[in-house]
C-alpha positions as CSV (number, residue, x, y, z in Angstrom):
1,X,0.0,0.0,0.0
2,X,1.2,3.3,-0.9
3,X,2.2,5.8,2.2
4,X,-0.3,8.5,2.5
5,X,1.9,12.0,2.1
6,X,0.8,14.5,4.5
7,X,-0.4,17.8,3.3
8,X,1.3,21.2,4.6
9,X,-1.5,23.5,4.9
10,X,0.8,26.1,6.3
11,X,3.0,26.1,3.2
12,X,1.0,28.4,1.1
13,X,-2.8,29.3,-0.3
14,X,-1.9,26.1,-2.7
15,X,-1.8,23.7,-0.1
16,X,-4.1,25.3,2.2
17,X,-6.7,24.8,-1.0
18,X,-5.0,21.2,-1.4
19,X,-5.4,20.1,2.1
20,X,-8.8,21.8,2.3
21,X,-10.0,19.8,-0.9
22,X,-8.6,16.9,0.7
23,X,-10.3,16.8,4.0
24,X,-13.8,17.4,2.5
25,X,-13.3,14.7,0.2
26,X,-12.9,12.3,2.6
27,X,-15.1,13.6,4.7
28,X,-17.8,12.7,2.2
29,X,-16.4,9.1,1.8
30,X,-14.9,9.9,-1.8
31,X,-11.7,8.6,-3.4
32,X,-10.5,10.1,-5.8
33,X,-11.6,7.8,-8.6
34,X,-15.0,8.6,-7.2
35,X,-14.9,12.5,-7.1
36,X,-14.1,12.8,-10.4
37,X,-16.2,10.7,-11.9
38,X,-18.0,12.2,-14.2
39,X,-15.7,15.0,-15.1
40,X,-13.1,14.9,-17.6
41,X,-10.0,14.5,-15.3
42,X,-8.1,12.3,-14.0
43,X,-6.9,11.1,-10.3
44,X,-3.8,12.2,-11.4
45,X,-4.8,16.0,-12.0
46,X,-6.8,15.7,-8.8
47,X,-4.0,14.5,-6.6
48,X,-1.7,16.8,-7.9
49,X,-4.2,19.8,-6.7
50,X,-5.1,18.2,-3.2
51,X,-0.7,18.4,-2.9
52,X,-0.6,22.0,-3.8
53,X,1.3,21.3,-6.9
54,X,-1.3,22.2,-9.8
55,X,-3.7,24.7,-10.3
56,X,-7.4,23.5,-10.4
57,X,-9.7,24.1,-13.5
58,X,-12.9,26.3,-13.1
59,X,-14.7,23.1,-14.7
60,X,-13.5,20.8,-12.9
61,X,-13.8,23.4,-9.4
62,X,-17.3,23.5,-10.4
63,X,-17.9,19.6,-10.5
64,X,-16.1,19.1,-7.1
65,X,-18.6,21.6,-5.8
66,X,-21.1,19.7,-6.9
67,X,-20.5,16.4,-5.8
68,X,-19.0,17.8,-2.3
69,X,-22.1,20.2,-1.8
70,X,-19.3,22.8,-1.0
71,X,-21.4,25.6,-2.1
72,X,-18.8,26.8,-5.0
73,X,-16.0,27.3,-1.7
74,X,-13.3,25.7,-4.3
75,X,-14.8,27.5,-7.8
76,X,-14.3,30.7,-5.9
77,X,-11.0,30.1,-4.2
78,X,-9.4,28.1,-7.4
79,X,-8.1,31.6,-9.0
80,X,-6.5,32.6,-5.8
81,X,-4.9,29.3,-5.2
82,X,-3.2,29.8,-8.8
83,X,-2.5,33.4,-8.2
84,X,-0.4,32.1,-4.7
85,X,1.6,30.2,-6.7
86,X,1.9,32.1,-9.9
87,X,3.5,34.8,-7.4
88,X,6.7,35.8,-9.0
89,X,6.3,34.8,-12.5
90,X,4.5,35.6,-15.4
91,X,0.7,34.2,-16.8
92,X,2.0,32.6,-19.3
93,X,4.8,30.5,-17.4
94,X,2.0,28.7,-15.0
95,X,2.1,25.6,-17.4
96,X,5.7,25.3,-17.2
97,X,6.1,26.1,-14.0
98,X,3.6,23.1,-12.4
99,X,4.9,20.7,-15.4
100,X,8.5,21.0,-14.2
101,X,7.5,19.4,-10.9
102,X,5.9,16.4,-13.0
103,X,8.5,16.0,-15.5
104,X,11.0,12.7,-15.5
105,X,13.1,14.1,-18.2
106,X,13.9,18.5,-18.6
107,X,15.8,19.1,-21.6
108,X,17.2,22.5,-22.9
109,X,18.2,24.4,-25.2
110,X,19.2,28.1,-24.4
111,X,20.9,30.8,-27.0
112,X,20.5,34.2,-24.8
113,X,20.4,33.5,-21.6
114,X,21.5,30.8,-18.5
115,X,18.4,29.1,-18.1
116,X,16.0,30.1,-14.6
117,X,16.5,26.6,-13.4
118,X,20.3,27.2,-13.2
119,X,20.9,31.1,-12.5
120,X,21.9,32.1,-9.0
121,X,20.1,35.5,-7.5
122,X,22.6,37.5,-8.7
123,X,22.2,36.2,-12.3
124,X,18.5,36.5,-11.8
125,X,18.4,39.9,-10.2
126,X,20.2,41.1,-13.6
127,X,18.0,39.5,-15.9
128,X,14.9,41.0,-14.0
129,X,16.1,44.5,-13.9
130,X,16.7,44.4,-17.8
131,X,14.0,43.0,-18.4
132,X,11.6,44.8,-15.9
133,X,13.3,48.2,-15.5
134,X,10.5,49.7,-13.5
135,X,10.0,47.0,-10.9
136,X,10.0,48.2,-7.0
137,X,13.1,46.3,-4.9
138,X,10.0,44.5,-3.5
139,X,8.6,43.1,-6.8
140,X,12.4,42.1,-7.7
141,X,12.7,40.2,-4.9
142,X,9.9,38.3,-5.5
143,X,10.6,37.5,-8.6
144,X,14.4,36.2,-7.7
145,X,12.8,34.2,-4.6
146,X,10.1,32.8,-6.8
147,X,12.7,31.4,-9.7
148,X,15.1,30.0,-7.0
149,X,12.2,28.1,-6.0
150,X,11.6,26.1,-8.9
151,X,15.5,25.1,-9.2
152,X,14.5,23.2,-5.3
153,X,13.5,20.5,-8.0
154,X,17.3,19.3,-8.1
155,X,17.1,18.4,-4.5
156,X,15.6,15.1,-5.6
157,X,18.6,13.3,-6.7
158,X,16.9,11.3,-9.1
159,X,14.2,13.3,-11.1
160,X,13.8,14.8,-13.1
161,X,16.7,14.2,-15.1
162,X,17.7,17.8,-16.8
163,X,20.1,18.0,-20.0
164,X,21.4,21.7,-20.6
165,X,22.9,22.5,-24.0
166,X,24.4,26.6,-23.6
167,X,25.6,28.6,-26.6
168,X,29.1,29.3,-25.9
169,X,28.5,32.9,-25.8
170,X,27.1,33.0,-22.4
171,X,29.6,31.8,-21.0
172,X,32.5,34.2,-23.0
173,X,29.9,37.0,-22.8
174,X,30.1,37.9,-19.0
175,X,26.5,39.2,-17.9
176,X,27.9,39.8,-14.6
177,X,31.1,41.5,-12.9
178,X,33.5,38.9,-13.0
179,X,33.4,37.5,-9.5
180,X,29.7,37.1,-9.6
181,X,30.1,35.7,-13.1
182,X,32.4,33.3,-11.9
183,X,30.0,32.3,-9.3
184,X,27.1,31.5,-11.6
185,X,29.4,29.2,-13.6
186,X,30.6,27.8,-9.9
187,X,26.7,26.9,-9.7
188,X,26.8,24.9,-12.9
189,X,29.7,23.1,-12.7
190,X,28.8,22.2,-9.4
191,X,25.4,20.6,-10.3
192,X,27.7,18.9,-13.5
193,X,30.4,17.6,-10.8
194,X,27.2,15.9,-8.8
195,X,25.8,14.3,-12.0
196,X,22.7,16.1,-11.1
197,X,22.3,17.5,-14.0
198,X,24.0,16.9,-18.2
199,X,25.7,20.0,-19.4
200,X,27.3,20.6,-22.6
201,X,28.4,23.9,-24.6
202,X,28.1,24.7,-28.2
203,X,31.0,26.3,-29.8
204,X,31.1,29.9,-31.5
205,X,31.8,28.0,-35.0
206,X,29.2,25.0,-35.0
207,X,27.7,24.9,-38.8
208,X,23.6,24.8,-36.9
209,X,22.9,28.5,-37.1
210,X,19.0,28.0,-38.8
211,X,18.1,25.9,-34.8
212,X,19.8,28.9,-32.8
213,X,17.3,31.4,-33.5
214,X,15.0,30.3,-30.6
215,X,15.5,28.8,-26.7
216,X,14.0,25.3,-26.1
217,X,12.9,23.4,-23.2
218,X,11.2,20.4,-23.7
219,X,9.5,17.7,-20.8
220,X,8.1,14.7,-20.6
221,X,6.3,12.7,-18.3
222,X,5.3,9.9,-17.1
223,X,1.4,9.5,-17.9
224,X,1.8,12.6,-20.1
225,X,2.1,13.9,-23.7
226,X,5.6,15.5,-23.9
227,X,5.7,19.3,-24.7
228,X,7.7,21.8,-25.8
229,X,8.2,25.7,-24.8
230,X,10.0,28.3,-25.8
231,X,9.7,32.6,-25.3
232,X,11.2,36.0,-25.4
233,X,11.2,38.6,-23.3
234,X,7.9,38.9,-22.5
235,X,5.8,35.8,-24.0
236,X,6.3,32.2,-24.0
237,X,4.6,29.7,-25.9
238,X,3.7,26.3,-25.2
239,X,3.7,24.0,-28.2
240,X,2.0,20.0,-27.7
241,X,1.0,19.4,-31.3
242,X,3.0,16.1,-31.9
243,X,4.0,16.9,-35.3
244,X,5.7,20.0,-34.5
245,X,7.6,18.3,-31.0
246,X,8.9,15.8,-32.7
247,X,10.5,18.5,-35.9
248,X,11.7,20.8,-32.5
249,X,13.1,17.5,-30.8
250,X,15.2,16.6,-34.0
251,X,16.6,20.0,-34.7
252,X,17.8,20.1,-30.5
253,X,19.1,17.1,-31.3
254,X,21.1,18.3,-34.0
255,X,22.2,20.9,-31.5
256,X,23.0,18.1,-29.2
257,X,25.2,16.3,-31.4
258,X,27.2,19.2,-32.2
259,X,28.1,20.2,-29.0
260,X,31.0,19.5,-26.8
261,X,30.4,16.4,-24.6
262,X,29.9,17.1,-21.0
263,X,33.2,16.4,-20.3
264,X,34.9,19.1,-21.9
265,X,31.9,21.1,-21.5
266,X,32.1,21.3,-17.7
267,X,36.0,21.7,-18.7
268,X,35.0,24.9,-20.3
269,X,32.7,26.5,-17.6
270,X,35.6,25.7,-14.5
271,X,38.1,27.3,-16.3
272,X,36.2,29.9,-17.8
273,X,34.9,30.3,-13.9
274,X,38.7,30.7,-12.4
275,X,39.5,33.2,-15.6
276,X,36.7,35.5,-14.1
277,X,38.1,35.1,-10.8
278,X,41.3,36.3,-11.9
279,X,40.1,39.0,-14.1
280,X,41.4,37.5,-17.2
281,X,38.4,36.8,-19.1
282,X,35.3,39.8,-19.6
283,X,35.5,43.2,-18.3
């Protein structure tokens, strides 16, 4: 029999919701193949909600309503529970960001900058005031807080298992003064070192120019379609038509294959990470 995983309720409005959702649930004698019956979602989806991990649909708020005689408690609440964990990040990054904690397998592909999953706070701080000039100290802070969060993923040893490829550039190209770009390669390499995660760097002079145009990030799952996702600045785009993963998936692979292997790859970013120290690489 599986072990029953306790519910934080203290953690956050997501849990709280979970744990709430939970309790009246069994309080009416439902699993969860019985509560949503009827609807068009899964246990999985369901279980995933009650853990504070995913946001839960209006329609499928609306039918637990119903069948709980909650009085519409979780179709009103369901917007704030997404909003609580949303905090920090854009609209359109609330797929990714509940995906990632599904996901077996988190590959990469990134042309412009270190990917959010790898970049320390001071990394991230410069990114957000680039990118969001006008934000108070308080909403920057947020933000940094909220993506450091997500990289808590790499705390499981095991999953998901995360493949980096970096253009070679942003590691050459410092983004940072040099001791705090030296740190943020530090980072990587040190998740490389602990096999935690596959690095490898594509050279300046790699004949694959037509697939650099756009960051990747693909995942896939375990009872799950694999997607793929990829955005600027300020939008981000998920694509899960099949057709167009699978063109995506061959072109990173292209990418993959012309890369450095991780060895030399991790090579690169420590020695790249002690010129910085030394203030002989960047200004």
């Amino acid at each position: 029999m599986a072990t029953r995983k306790e519910i934080d309720g203290s953690a956050g409005v997501p849990q709280f919701y979970g744990k709430e959702l939970r309790y009246k649930r069994e309080e009416a004698g439902l699993t969860l193949e019985r509560l949503v019956d009827g609807s068009f979602y899964g246990i999985t989806i369901l279980s995933e909600i009650e853990h504070g991990n995913r946001s839960m649909p209006i329609e499928l708020a609306r039918h637990v309503d119903r069948r709980l005689g909650t009085d519409g408690f979780f179709e009103r609440r369901c917007d704030e529970a997404r909003e609580a964990r949303l905090k920090g990040h854009a609209p359109y990054f609330e797929e990714v960001l509940e995906a990632e904690k599904r996901a077996l397998v988190i590959e990469e592909w990134c042309n412009v900058l270190i990917p959010g999953l790898l970049q320390t706070t001071a990394y991230a701080r410069a990114v957000i005031h680039s990118t969001h000039p006008l934000d108070t100290p308080e909403e920057v802070q947020t933000k940094i807080e909220a993506r450091l969060k997500r990289a808590k993923l790499f705390e499981n040893p095991k999953v998901p298992e995360y493949w980096v490829v970096l253009h070679e550039s942003l590691v050459r190209h410092p983004t940072l003064p040099p001791v705090e770009m030296a740190e943020q390669l530090d980072h990587i390499a040190d998740l490389a070192r602990r096999g935690r995660i596959t690095l490898q760097i594509l050279p300046w002079n790699t004949p694959t120019r037509p697939f650099m145009a756009l960051p990747f990030k693909f995942m896939d799952f375990s009872e799950e379609p694999p997607f793929m996702y990829t955005e600027g600045p300020y939008h981000g785009q998920t694509i899960d038509d099949p057709a167009l993963v699978k063109k995506y998936r061959k072109a990173y692979d292209r990418l993959r294959a012309a890369a450095l292997p991780p060895e030399a790859s991790l090579a690169l970013i420590e020695q790249a990470a002690e010129d910085y120290r030394h203030g002989q690489q960047g200004t």
